[in-house]
C-alpha positions as CSV (number, residue, x, y, z in Angstrom):
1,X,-4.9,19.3,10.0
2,X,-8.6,18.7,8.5
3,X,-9.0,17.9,4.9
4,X,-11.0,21.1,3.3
5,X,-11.3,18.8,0.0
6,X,-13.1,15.4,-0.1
7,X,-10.8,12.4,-1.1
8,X,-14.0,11.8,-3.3
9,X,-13.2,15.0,-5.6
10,X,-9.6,14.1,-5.3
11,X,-10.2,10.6,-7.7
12,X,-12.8,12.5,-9.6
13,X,-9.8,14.8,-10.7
14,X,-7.3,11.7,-11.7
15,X,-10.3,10.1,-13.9
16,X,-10.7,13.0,-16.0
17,X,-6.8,13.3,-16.1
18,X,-6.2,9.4,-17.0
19,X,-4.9,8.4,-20.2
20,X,-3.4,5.7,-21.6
21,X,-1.3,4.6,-18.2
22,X,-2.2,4.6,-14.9
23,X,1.0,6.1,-12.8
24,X,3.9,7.7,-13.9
25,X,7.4,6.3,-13.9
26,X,9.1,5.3,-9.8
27,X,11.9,6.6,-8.6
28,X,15.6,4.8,-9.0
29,X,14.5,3.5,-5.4
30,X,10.9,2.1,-6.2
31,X,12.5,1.1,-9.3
32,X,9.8,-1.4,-12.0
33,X,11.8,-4.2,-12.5
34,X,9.8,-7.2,-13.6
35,X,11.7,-10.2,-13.3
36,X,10.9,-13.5,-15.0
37,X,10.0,-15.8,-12.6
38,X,10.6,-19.7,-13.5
39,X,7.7,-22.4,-12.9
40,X,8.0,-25.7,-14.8
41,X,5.1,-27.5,-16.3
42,X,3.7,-23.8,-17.3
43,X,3.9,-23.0,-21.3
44,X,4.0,-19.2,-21.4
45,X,1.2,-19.1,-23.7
46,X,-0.7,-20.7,-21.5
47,X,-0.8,-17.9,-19.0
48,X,-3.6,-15.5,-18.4
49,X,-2.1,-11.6,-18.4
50,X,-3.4,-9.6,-15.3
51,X,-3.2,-6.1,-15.6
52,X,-2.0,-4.9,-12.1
53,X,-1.4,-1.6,-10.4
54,X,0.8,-1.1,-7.3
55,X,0.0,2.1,-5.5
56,X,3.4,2.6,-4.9
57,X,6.7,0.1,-4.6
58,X,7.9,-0.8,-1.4
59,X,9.1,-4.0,0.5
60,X,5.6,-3.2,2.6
61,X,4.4,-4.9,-0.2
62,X,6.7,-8.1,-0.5
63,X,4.9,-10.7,-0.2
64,X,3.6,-9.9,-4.0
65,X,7.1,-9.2,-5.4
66,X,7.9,-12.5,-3.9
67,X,4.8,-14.4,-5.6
68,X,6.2,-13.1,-8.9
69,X,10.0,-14.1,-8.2
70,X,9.6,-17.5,-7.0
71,X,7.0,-18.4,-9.9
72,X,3.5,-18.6,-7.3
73,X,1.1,-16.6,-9.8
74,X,2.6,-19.0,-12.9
75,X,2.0,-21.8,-10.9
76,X,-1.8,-20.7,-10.5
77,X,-1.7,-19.9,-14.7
78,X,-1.5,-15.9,-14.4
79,X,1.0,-13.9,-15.8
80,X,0.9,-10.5,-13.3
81,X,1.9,-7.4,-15.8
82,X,2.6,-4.4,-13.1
83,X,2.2,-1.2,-13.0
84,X,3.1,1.9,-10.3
85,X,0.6,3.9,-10.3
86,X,2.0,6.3,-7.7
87,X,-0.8,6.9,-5.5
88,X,-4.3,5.2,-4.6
89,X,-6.8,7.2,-6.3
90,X,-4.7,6.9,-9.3
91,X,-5.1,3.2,-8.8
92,X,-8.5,3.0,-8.2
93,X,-9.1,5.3,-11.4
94,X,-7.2,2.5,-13.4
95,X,-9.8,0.4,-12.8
96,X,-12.4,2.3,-13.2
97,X,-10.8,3.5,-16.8
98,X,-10.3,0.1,-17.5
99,X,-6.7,-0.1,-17.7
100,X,-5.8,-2.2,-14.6
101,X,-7.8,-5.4,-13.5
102,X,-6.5,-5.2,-10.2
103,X,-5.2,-2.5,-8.0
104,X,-3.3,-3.1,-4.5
105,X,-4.4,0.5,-2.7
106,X,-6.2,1.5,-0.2
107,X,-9.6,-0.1,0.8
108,X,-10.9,3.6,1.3
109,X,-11.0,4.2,-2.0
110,X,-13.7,1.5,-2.8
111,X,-15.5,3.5,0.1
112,X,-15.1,6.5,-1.7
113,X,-16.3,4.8,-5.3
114,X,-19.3,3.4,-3.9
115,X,-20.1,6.6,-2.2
116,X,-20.0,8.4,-5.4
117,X,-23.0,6.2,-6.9
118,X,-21.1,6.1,-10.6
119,X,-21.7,2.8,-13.0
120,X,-19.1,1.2,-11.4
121,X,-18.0,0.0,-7.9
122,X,-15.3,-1.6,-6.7
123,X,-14.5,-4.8,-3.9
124,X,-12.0,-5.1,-1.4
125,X,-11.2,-9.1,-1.8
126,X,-7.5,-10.1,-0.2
127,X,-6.3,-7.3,2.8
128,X,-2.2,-7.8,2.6
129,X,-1.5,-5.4,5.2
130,X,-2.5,-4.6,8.9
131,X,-0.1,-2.2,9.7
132,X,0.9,1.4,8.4
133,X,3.9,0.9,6.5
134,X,5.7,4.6,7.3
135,X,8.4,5.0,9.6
136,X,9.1,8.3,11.0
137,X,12.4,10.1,10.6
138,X,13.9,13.1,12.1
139,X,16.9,15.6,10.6
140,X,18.5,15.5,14.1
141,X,19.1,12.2,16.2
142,X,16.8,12.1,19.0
143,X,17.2,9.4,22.0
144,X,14.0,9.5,23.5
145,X,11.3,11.0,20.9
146,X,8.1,11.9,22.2
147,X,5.1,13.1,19.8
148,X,4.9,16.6,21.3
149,X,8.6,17.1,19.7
150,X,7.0,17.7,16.5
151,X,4.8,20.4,17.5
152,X,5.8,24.0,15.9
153,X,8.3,21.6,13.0
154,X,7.4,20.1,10.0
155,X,6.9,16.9,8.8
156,X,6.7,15.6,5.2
157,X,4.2,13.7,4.2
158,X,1.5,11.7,2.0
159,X,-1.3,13.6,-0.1
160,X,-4.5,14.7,1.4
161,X,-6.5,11.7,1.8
162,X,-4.2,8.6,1.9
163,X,-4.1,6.4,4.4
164,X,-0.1,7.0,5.9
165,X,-1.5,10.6,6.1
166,X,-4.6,10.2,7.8
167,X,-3.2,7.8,10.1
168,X,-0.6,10.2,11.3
169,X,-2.9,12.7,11.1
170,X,-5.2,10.4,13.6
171,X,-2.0,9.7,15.7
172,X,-1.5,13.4,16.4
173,X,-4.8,13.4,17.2
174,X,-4.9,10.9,19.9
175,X,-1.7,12.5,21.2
176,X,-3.0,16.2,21.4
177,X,-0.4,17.4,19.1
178,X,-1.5,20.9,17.4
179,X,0.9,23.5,15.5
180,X,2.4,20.4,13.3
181,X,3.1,21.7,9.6
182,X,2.2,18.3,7.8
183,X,3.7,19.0,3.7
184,X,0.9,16.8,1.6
185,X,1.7,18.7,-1.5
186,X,5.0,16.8,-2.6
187,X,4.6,13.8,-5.3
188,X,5.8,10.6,-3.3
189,X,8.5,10.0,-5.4
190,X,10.3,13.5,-4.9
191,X,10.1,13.3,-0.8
192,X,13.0,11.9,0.3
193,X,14.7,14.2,-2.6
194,X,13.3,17.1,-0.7
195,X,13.9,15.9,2.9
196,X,17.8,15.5,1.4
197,X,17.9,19.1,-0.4
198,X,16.5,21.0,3.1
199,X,12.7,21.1,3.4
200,X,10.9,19.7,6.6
201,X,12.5,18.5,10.2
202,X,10.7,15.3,10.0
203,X,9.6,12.7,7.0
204,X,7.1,9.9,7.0
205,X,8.9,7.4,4.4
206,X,8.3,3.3,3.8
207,X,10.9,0.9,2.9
208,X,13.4,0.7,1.8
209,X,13.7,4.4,1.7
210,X,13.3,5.0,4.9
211,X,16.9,2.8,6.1
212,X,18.4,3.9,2.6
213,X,18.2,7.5,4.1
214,X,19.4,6.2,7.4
215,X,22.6,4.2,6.0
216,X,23.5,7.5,4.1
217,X,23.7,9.8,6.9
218,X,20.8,12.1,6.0
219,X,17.9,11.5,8.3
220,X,17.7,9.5,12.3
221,X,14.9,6.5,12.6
222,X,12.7,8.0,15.3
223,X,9.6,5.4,15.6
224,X,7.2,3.3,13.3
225,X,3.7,4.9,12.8
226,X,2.3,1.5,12.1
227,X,3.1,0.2,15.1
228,X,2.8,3.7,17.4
229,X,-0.9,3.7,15.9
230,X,-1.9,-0.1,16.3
231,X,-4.0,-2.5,13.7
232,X,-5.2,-0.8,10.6
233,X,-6.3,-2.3,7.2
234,X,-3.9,-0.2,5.1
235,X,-3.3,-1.8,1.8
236,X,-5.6,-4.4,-0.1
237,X,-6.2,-5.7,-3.5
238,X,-9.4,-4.4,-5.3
239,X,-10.9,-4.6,-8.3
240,X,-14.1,-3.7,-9.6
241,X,-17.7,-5.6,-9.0
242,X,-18.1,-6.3,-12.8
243,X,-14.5,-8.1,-12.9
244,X,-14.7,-9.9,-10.0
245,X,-18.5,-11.5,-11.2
246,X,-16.9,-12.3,-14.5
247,X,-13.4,-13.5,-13.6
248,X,-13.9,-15.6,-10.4
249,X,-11.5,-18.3,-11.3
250,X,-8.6,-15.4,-11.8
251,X,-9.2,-13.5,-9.0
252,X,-9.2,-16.6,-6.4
253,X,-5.8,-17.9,-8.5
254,X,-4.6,-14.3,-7.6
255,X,-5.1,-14.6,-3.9
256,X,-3.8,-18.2,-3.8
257,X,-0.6,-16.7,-5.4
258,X,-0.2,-13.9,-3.0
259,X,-0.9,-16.3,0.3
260,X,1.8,-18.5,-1.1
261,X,4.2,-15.7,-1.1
262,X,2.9,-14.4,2.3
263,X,3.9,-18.1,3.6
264,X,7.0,-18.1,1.8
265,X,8.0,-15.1,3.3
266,X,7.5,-15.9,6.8
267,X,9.7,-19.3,6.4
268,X,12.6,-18.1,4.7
269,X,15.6,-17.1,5.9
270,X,16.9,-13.2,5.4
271,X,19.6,-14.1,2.8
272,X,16.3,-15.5,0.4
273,X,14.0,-12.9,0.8
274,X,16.6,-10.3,0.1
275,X,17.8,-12.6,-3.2
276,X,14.0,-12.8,-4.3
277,X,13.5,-8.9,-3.4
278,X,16.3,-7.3,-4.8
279,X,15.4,-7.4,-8.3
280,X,12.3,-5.2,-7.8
281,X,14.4,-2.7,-5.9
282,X,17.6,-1.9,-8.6
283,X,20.4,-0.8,-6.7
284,X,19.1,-1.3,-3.2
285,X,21.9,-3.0,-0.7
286,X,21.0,-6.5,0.7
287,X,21.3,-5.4,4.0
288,X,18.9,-2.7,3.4
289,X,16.2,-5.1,2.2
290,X,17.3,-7.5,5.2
291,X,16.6,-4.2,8.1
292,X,13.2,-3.2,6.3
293,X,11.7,-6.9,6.4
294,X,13.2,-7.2,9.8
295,X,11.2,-4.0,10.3
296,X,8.0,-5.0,8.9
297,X,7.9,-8.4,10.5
298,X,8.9,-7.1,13.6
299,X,4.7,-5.2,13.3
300,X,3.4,-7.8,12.1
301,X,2.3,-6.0,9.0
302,X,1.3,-9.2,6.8
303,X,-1.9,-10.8,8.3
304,X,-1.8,-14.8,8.3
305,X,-5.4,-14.6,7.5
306,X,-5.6,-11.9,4.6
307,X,-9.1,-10.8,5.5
308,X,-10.7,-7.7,6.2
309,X,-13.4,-8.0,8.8
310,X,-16.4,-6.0,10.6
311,X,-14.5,-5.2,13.3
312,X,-11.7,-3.4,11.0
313,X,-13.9,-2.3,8.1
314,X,-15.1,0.3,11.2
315,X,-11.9,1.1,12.4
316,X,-11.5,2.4,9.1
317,X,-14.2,3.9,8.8
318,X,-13.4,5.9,11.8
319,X,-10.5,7.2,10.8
320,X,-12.4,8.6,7.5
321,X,-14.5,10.2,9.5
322,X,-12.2,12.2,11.9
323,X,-9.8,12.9,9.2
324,X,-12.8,14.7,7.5
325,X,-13.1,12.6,4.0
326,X,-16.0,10.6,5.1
327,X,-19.0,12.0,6.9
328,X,-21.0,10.4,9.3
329,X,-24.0,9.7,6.9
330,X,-21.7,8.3,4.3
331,X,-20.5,5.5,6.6
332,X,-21.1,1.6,4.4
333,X,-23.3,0.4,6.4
334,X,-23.1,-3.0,4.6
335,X,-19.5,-4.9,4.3
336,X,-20.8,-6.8,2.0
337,X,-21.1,-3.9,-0.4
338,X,-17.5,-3.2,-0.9
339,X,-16.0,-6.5,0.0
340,X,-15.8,-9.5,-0.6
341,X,-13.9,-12.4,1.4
342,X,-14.9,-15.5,0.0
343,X,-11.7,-15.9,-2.3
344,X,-9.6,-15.3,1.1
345,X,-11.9,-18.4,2.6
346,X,-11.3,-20.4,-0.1
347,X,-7.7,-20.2,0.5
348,X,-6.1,-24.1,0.6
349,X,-9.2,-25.5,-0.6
350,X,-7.6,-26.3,-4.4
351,X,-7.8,-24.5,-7.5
């Protein structure tokens, strides 16, 4: 269950392997639809282009695909061009190449950069998510699911390194769970195409896949790791030192567009979110989109304050550490070095 290679050489590998793009194209279920989104009094032309990577797409991530539906980064002036990159460290490597300005991954990878001691370094500034966003499914229904079921089956999962898989891994952990064959070596967007054609008992899937498989017959909802596992800072926006020093001004529009959508989000009613989220997710039902909100609310997955503090920064830390990407010695010492929270404090305080 312990990493043998460092998430460190893991981005290392994508930055030599980057080229012009930074992901590869989503499935027909994380489809990259970019809808126009109206706001009045903004001229087009007026709007400053954000180059943006999504680590992967999923409604875990909605309060974004609602700032860019209902018009919240035009009203702030930016025009958010987006990008699945299809993993963190392929995110994070964007950045570093230069061909995102801001990446929504995982915060561990701006551990992992400033542990590396390269030209560049990156900072955590907005944390959308306090929750894992995977749900656990099983090929046979099971009424009362317990984690030792999965010891001696296998489970597909993330890559080496990412946070769904460490936090499962951590879960099994905590639970004593050994002889668990955890698949790490499938490309997100070909799991649920394996999980259908035979492979693995178990698979650890966001939304909407995860009731899309459900509604189709092929796999039975067993639990949410997010909630099974309790708080944990699993997705924020980063981008690096250098563009954060020199584009202040964007980066706190940013965040005020992505709070806005956050607010919206928790006021609307089911029948609007699913209108403003469907056309990111191409041939998704609306009750699908309805069932996975329901899902992620029900976690409380978005923060109402979007900031990553001490007291989680270590909790992340800690699961580095026993997943075996992080030694001890490696451990930030200083938050400050990796993230900054002043943009999310500014928050309501005018543009």
């Amino acid at each position: 269950m312990r990493m043998r290679k460092t998430a460190c050489l893991l981005l290392s590998a994508v930055l030599l392997s980057l080229a012009a793009g930074c992901g590869s194209a989503p499935s027909a279920v994380q489809s990259n639809a970019k809808p126009a989104a109206a706001s009045e009094g903004k001229k087009e032309e007026a709007l400053k282009t954000v180059k943006f990577s999504e680590v992967i797409r999923s409604i875990f991530y909605a309060p974004h695909y609602i700032a860019m539906q209902k018009g919240f980064f035009k009203e702030e002036g930016l025009n958010v061009d987006m990008n699945t990159a299809q993993g963190s460290d392929k995110g994070a490597a964007a950045l570093i190449a230069g061909v995102a300005d801001i990446s929504l991954v995982g915060p561990e990878t701006a551990i992992y950069i400033y542990n590396q001691k390269g030209d560049k370094t990156l900072k955590i500034f907005h944390q959308l998510t306090m929750k894992d966003g995977s749900f656990l499914l099983s090929r046979t229904k099971s009424d009362a699911f317990k984690w030792s079921d999965l010891e001696g089956k296998s489970v597909i999962g993330w890559r080496p390194g990412s946070a769904p898989q460490m936090v499962l891994n951590n879960k099994l952990l905590q639970e004593k769970v050994n002889k668990v064959d955890v698949v790490t070596n499938i490309a997100s967007p070909a799991m649920a195409g394996a999980f259908t054609s035979g492979k693995g008992d178990y698979i650890q899937v966001f939304e909407p896949i995860a009731s899309s498989l459900e509604k189709e017959g092929k796999a039975f909802y067993v639990t949410s790791v997010g909630q099974a596992f309790g708080p944990f800072p699993e997705t924020s926006y980063v981008a690096t030192s250098d563009f954060i020093k020199k584009n202040p001004e964007t980066i706190q529009k940013f965040v005020n567009a992505v709070s806005k959508g956050t607010k919206w989000l928790n006021t609307a009613s089911p029948d609007e979110i699913a209108a403003a989220l469907m056309p990111f997710f191409e041939g998704t039902p609306k009750d699908i989109i309805i069932q996975s909100i329901d899902r992620y609310k029900k976690q409380d997955t978005w923060p109402a304050v979007p900031e990553l503090n001490a007291e989680q920064f270590e909790a992340l830390q800690k699961v580095l550490i026993d997943n075996g990407v992080l030694k001890p010695d490696q451990k930030v010492a200083d938050l400050n070095a990796v993230v900054d929270m002043s943009f999310v404090k500014n928050i309501g305080k005018g543009k």
